[in-house]
N, C-alpha and C positions, 0 to 999 in steps of 0.2 A: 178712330179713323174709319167711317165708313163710306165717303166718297166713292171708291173705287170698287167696292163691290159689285156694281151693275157690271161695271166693265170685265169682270172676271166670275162670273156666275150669271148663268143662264136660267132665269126665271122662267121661260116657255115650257107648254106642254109637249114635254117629249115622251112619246111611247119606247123606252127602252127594253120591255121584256124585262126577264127575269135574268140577272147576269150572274147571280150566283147559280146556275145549272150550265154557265158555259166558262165562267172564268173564273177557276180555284185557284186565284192569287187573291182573291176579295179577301179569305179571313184576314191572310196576311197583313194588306195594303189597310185594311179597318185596325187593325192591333198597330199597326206604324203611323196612322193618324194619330189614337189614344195617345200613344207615348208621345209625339209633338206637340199637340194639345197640351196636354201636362207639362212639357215645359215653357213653351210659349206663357202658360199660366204663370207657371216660376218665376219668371223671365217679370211679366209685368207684373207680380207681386213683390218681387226685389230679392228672391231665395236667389235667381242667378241673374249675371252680368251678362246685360243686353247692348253690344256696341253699334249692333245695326238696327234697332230697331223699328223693324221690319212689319210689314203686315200683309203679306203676300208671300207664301213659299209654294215652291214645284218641287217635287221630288221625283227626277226619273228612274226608271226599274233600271233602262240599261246600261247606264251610267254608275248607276247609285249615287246621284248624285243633288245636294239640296241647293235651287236655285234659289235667294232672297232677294225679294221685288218690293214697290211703294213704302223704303223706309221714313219713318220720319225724318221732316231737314236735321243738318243737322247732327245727326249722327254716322249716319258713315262717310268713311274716310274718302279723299280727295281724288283715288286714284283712280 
């Protein structure tokens, strides 16, 4: 599913600077990518059980919290 990538990923040229000289959460936040990446992978290789089948996640810092958005039909629950 790549449909919705435009809608959630901004291709423009943006001048962001340099954010690892002002936000020492990056290594973190890049080490917490890695690890979901790898299971996302799991997940669509069949190592784990994927009930929402998802392909959009948020994760906020102050929450701690993993939001899952654009699942495939079908798979998540009704509620």
């Amino acid at each position: 599913m790549r449909g919705h990538l435009r809608t959630r990923v901004s291709f423009g040229n943006v001048d962001v600077g340099n954010e690892y000289n002002t936000n020492i959460q990056i290594a973190e936040l890049n080490a917490l990518n890695a690890a979901f990446a790898v299971i996302k992978w799991k997940k669509l290789r069949g190592v784990y059980l994927d009930l929402e089948g998802e392909h959009h996640s948020t994760f906020t810092i102050d929450g701690n919290a993993v939001i899952n958005d654009d699942a495939d039909e079908g798979t998540q629950d009704a509620a």
